[in-house]
C-alpha positions as CSV (number, residue, x, y, z in Angstrom):
1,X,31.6,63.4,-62.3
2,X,28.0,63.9,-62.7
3,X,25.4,62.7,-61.0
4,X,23.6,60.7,-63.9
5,X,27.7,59.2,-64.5
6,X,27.4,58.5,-60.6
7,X,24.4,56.9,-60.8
8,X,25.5,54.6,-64.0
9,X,28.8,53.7,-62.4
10,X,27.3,52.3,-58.9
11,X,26.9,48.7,-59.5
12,X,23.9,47.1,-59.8
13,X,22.3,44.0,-59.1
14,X,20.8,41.7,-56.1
15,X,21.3,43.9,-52.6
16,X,23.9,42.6,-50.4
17,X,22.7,39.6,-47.7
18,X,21.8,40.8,-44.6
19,X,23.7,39.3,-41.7
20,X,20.7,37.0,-40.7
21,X,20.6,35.7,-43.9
22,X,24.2,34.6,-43.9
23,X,24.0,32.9,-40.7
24,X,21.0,31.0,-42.3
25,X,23.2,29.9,-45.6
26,X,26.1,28.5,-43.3
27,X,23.4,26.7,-41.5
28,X,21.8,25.4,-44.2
29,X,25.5,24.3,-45.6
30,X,26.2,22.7,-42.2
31,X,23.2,20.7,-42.1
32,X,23.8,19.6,-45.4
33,X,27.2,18.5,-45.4
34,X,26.5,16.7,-42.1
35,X,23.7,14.3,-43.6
36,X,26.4,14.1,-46.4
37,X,29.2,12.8,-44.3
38,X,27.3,10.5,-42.3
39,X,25.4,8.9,-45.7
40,X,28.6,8.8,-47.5
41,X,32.1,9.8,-45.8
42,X,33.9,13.0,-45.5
43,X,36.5,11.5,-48.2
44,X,33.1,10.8,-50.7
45,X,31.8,14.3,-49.8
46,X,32.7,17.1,-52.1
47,X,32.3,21.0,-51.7
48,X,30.0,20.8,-55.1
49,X,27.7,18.1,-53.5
50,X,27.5,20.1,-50.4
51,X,26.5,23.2,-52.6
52,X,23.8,21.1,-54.8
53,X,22.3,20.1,-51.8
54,X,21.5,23.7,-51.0
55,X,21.1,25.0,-54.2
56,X,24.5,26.9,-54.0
57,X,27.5,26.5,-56.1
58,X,31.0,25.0,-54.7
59,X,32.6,28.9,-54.6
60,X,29.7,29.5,-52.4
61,X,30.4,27.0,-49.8
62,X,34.2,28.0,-49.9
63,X,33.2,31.3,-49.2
64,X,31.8,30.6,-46.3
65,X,33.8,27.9,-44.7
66,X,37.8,27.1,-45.5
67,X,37.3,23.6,-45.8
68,X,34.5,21.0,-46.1
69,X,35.1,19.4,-42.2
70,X,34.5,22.8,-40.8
71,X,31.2,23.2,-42.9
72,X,29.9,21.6,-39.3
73,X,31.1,24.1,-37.0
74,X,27.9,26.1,-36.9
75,X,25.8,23.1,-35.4
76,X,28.5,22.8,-32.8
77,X,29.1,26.4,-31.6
78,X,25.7,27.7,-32.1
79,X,24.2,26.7,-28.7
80,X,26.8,28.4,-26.8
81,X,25.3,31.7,-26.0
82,X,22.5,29.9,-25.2
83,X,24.1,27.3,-22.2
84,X,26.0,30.6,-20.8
85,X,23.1,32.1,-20.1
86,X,21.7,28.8,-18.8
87,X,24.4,29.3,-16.2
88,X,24.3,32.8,-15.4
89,X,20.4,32.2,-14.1
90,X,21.9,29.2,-11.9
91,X,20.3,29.8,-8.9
92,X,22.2,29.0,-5.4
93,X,20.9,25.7,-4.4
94,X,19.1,24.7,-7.8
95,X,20.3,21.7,-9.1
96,X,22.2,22.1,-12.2
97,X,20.4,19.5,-14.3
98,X,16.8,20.7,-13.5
99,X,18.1,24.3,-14.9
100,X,18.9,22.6,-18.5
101,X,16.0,20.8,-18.4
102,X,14.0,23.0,-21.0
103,X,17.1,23.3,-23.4
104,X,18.2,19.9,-23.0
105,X,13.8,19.5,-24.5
106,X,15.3,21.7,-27.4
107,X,16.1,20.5,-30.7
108,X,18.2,23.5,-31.3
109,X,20.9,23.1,-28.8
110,X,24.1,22.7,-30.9
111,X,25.7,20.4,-28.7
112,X,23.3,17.7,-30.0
113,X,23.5,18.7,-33.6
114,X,20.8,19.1,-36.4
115,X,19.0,16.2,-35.5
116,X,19.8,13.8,-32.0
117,X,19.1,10.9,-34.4
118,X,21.8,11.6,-36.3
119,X,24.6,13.1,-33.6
120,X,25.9,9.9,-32.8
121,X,26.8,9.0,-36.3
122,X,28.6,12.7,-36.6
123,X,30.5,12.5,-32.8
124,X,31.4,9.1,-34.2
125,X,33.0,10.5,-37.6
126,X,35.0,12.6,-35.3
127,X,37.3,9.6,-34.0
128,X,38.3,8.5,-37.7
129,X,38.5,12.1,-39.6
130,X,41.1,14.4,-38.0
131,X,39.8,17.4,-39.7
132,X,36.3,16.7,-38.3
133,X,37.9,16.3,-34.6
134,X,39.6,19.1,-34.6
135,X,36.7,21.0,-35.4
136,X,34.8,19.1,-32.7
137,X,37.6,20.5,-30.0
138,X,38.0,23.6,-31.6
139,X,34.4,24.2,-30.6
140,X,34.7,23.1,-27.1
141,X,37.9,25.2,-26.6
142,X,36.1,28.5,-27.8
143,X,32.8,27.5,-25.6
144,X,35.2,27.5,-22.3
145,X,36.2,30.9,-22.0
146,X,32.1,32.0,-22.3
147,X,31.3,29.5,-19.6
148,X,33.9,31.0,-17.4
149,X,32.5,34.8,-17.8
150,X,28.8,33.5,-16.8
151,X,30.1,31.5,-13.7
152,X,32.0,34.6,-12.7
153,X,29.1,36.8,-13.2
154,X,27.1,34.7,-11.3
155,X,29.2,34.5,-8.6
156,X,30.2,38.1,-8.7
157,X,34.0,37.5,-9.6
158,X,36.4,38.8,-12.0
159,X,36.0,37.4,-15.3
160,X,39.7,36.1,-15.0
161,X,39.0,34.2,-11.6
162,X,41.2,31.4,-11.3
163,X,37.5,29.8,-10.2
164,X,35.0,29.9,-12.1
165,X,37.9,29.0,-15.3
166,X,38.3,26.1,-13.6
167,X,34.3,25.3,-12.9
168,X,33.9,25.9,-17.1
169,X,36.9,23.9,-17.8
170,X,35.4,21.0,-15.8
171,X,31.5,22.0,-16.9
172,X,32.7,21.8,-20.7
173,X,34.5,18.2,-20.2
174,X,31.6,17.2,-18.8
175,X,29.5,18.0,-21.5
176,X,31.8,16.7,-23.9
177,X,32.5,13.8,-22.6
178,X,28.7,12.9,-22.5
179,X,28.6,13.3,-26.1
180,X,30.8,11.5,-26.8
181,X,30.1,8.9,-24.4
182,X,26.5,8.1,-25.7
183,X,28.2,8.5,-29.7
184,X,30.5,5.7,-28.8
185,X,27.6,3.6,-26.6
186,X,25.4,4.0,-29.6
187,X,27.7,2.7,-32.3
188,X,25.5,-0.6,-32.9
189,X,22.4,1.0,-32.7
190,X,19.9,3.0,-35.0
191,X,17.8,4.9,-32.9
192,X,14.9,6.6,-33.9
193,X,14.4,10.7,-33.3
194,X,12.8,10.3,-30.1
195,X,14.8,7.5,-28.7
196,X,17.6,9.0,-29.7
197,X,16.2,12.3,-28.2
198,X,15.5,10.2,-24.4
199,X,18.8,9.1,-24.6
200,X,21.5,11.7,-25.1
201,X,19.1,13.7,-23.0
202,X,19.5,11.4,-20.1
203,X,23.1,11.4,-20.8
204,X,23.6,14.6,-20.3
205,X,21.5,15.3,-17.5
206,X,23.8,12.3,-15.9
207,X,26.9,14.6,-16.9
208,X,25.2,17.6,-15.3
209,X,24.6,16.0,-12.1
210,X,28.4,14.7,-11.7
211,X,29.9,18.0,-12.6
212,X,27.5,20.0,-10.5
213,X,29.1,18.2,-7.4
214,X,31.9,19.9,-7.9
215,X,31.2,23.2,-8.8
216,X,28.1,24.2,-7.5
């Protein structure tokens, strides 16, 4: 083959996405079908109005994610890179809640979502839409085994130290559980961002404190 028949046969068109710009599309699906499922229902919610919202089609979405309930699993799971390392800069003696501090200020930590006046509306949705719960754990069950290789790292054990496994298992039930506890405190409320904000953030740090007890 020739090189002008080479050159005619390669296909043509827009250049591939780059990696960044894929994790920004699944973000920008996740965020959308969140506000969609909290307006409307996860039964109401549809893979094409997920897509309109983003200005993608329906094949899109499914692309991306294998079914509309885990359209959310990048606003779960994408903070926990960021809470391992939290933990591997535990200092001896520091008090766990006073090292989140500064994330627990950030908007962009997962475990709250796309926007803390909205997380207890989504945490609810997670008690009535099996699909959406098992996303929720799912999440939690992958976070474990990364908060168990930063404890042992900053303790200087094995990674598979019967330890620090159990210090993550009981660090990421804590976190959980305070989650869930302010979505299920909240359920009558309609807090604004920065209530909403003061709220799960003091829940949290609560949770911190407790499970810090134990594994500090």
């Amino acid at each position: 083959m020739t090189a002008a028949r080479e050159q005619t046969s390669r296909p043509t068109g827009r250049p591939p996405l780059t990696e960044e710009r894929k994790a920004e599309i699944r973000l920008e699906i996740a965020r959308a079908a969140v506000d969609l499922f909290v307006t409307q229902g996860v039964a109401a919610t549809t893979g094409e109005q997920i897509g309109a919202a983003v200005g993608v089609s329906a094949r899109t979405v499914w692309r991306y994610f294998p079914s509309k309930e885990s359209c959310v699993r990048p606003l779960f799971s994408a903070g926990i890179d960021l809470i391992a390392d939290c933990l591997r800069r535990w200092r001896p003696g520091q008090r766990l809640e006073e090292l989140f501090d500064r994330e627990l200020a950030d908007d962009e930590l997962a475990l709250v979502g796309p926007d803390r006046a909205t997380v207890g509306a989504l945490v609810r949705l997670t008690r009535t839409e099996p699909g959406l719960r098992a996303i929720w754990l799912q999440t939690y069950d992958e976070a474990e085994p990364a908060f168990a290789r930063a404890l042992a790292e900053r303790a200087g054990l094995p990674a598979d130290d019967l330890r620090p496994t159990i210090q993550a298992a009981t660090f990421n039930a804590a976190l959980r559980a305070a989650v869930e506890h302010y979505a299920w405190h909240t359920v009558d409320t309609d807090p604004d961002r920065e209530t909403a904000q003061a709220e799960l953030t003091a829940t949290l740090r609560v949770a911190l404190g407790v499970v810090a007890e134990g594994i500090a």
